[in-house]
Each structure stands twice: as C-alpha cells, then as structure tokens.
Residue frames relative to the residue before (quaternion, step in Angstrom):
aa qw qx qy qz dx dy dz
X 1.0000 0.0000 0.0000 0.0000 0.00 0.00 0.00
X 0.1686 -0.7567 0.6129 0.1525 3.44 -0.57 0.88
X 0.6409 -0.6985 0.3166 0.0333 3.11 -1.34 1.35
X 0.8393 0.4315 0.1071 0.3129 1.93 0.62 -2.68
X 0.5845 -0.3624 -0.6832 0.2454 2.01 -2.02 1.97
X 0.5291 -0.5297 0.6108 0.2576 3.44 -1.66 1.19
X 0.7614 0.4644 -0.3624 0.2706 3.53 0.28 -0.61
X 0.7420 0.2898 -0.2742 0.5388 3.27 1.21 -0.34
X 0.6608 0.4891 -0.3645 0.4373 3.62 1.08 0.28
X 0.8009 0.0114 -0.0283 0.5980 3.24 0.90 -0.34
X 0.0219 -0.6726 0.7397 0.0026 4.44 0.48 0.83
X 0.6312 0.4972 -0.5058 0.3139 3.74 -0.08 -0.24
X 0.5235 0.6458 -0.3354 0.4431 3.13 0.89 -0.53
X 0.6520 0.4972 -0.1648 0.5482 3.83 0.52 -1.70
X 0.3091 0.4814 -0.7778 0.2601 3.51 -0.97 1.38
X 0.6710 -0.5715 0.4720 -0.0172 2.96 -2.10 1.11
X 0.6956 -0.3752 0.2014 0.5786 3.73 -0.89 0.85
X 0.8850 0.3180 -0.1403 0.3096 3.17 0.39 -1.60
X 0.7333 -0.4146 0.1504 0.5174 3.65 1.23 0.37
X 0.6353 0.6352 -0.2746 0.3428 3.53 1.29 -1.16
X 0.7057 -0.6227 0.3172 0.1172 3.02 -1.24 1.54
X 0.7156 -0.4376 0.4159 0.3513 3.37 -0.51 -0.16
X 0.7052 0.3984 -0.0080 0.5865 3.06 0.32 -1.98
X 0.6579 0.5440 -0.3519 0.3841 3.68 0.94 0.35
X 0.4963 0.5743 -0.1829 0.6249 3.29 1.77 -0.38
X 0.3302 0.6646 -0.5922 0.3140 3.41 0.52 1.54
X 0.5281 -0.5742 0.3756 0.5003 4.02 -0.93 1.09
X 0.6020 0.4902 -0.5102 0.3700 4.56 0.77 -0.50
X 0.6684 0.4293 -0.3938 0.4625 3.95 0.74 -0.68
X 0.4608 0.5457 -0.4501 0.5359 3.81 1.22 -0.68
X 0.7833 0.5039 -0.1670 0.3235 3.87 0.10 -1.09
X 0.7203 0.1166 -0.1835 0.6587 3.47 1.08 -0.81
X 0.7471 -0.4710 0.2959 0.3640 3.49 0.34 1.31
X 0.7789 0.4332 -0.4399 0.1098 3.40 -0.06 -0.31
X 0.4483 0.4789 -0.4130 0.6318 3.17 1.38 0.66
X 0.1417 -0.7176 0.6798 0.0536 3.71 -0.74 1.53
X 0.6587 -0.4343 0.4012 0.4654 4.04 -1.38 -0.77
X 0.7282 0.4751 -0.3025 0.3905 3.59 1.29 0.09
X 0.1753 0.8196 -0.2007 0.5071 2.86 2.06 0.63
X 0.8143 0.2587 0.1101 0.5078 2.99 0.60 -1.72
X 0.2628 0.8109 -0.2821 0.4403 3.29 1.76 0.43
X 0.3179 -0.6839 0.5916 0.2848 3.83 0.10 0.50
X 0.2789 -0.7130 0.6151 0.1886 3.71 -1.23 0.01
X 0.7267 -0.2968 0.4908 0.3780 3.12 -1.40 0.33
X 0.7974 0.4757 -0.0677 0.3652 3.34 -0.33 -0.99
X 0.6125 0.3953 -0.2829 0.6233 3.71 1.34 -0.52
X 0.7462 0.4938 -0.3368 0.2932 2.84 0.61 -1.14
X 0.6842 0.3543 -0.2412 0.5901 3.63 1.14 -0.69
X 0.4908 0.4782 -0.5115 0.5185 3.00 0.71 1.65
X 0.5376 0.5775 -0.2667 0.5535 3.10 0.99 -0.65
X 0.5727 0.4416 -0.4000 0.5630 3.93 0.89 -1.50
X 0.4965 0.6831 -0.4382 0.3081 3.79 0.54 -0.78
X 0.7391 0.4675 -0.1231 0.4691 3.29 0.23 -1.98
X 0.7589 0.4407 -0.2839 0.3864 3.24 0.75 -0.60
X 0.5986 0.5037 -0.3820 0.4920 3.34 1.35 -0.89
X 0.6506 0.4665 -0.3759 0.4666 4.02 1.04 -0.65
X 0.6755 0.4825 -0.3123 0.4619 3.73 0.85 -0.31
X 0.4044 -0.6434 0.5469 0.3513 4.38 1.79 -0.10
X 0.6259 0.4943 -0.5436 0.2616 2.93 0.56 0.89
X 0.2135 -0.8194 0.4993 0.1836 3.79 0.58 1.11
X 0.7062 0.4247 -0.3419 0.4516 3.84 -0.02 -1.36
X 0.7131 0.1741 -0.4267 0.5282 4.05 0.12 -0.40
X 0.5610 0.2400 -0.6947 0.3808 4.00 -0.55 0.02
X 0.6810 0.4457 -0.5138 0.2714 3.89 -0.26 -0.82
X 0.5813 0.5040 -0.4042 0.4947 3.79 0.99 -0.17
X 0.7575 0.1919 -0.3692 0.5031 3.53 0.20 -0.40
X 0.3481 0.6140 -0.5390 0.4596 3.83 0.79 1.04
X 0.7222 0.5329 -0.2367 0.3721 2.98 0.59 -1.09
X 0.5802 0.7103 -0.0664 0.3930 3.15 1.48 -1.40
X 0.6309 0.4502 -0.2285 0.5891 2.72 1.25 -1.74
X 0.6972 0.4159 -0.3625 0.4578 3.93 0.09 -0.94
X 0.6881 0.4312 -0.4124 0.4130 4.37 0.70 0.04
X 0.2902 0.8085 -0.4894 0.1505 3.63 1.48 -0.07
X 0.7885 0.4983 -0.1493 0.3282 2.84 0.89 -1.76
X 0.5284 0.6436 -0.3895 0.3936 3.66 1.56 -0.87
X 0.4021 -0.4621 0.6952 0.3762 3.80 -0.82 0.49
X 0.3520 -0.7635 0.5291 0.1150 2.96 -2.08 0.45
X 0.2785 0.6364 -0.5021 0.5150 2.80 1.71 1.00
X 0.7117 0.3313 -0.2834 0.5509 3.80 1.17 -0.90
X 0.5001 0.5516 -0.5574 0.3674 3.09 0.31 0.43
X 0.5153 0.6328 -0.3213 0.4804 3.30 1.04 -1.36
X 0.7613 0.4282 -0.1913 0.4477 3.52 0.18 -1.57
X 0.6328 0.4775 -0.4057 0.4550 3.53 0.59 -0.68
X 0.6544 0.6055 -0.3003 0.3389 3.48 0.56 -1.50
X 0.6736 0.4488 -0.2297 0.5404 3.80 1.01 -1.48
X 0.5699 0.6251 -0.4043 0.3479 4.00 0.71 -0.60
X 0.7963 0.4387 -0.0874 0.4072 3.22 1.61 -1.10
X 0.1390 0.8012 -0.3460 0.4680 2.87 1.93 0.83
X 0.4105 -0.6247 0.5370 0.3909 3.82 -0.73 0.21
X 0.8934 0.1072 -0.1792 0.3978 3.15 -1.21 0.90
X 0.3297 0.8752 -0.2459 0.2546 3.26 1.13 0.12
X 0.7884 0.1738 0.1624 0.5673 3.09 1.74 -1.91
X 0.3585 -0.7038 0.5432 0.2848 3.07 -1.10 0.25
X 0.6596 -0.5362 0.2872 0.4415 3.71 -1.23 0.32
X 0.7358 0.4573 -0.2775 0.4153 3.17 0.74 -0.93
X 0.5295 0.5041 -0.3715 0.5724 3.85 1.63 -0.13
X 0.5414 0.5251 -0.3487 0.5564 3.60 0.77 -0.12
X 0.7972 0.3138 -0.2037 0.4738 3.81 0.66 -1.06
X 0.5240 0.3476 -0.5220 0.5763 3.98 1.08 -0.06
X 0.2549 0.8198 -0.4347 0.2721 3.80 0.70 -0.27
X 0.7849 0.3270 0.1916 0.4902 2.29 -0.24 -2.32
X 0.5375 0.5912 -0.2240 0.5580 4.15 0.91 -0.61
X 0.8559 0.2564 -0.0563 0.4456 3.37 0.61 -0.96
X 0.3846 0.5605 -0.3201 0.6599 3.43 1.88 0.44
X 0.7380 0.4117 -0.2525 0.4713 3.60 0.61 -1.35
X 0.8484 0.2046 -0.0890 0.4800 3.63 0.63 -1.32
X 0.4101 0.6909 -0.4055 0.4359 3.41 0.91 0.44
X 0.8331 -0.1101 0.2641 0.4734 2.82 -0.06 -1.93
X 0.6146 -0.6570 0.2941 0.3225 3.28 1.32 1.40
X 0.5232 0.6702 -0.3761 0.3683 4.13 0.73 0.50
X 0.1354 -0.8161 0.5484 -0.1224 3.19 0.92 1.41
X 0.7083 0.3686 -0.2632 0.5415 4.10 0.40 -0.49
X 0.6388 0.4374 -0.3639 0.5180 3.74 0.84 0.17
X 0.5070 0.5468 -0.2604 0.6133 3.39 1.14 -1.16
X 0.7611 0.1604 -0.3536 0.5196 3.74 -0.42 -0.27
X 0.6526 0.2546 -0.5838 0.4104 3.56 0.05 0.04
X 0.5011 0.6825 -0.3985 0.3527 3.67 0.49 0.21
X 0.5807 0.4775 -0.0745 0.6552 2.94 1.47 -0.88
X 0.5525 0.5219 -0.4041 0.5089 3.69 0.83 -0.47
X 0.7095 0.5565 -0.2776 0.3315 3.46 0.53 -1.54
X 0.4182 0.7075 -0.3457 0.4528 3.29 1.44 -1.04
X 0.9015 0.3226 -0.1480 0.2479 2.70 -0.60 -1.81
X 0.5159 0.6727 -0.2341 0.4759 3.66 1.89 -0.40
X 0.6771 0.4689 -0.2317 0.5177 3.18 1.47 -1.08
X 0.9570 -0.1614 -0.2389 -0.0316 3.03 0.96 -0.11
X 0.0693 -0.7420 0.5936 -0.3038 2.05 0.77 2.40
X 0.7370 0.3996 -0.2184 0.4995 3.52 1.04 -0.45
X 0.2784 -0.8960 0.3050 0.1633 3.64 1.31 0.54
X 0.2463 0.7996 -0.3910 0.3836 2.81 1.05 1.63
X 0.5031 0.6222 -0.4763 0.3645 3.46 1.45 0.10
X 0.6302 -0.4626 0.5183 0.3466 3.85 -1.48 0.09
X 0.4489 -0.6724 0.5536 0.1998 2.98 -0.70 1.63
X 0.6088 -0.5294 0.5089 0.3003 4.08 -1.48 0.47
C-alpha cells in the first residue's frame, strides 16, 4: 500500500491524540474552542503510519523512531521530562531505573523504551554512575 504523502492519500487516516479528524482542525473550531492543544496532538496510530511510509520508502532507523514515539504518546510530558533527567549520570538509583523501565512496559505499553531504559542501567553500571542508596 503506498502511503506516501498520507495527507493527500489517505487524511482519513490522520486523527489526533484525542481522536479528531483531520478535517476537524479548521482556524473556526480553533476559534470557538472546540479544538483545544490536544486536538492537534498526533496519535498513536498516525504515527505508526508514518513508521509505515518509512518502512515502504527503506528507511528503517526513522520508522523505528516514530515507533518509539508512537509507544511515548501515552506518557504525560511532565514524565517524560522526569524520565529523561533520571537518565542523567548519577541521577538514579537502580531500582528507580527498574520501576522506570516497569512502568514504561506496564503502564503505558512501551516495551522498546523500557529496554532502552534498562540499557541505561546496565551502562550506569558498568560505568558507576548510578545514585548511590
């Protein structure tokens, strides 16, 4: 199936964190409110379309990025924030690294984020750089 551009081959496709359509994102719904900033949120779903287009276009390393993506949709981005600084040297402890990584996987279903979580770990500490208890 050729994708590419999703937007002009298939805009049905393209709906937003919160479900809304494409063709819903007009500046009058922007204006009388019913179009908020999570609206305009990619989704889960586009995005692993997009990995699509890319996987049909050989491009492996950017669909596996908007994989990834797709699996952080769900992460507030306040935890992201937090997650992101945890993985700082010296920042964390192991076991904050492993509810981490636990709570990426069974939370919010991001099993490829979780193991690079779990990657970082194991870097830290071979490189004794985790927060001491």
């Amino acid at each position: 199936m050729d994708l590419y551009p999703l937007i002009e081959k298939y805009p049905e496709l393209i709906s937003s964190k919160t479900g809304k359509k494409l063709e819903d994102v007009t500046m009058a719904n922007i204006m009388n409110g019913s179009i908020g900033i999570d609206d305009i949120s990619i989704s889960k779903n586009t995005l692993m379309l997009q990995a699509k287009v890319a996987l049909e276009d050989g491009k492996t390393q950017l669909a596996e990025n908007f994989v990834r993506a797709a699996e952080l949709i769900a992460v507030p981005d306040d935890e992201i924030l937090q997650i992101y600084n945890s993985l700082r040297p010296y920042r964390s402890t192991e076991k904050e690294l492993k509810d981490i990584a636990e709570k990426l996987e069974n939370k919010y279903d991001a099993p490829i984020c979780a193991g690079f979580v779990r990657e970082t770990l194991e870097v830290h500490k071979k490189r004794d750089i985790l927060r001491k208890e």
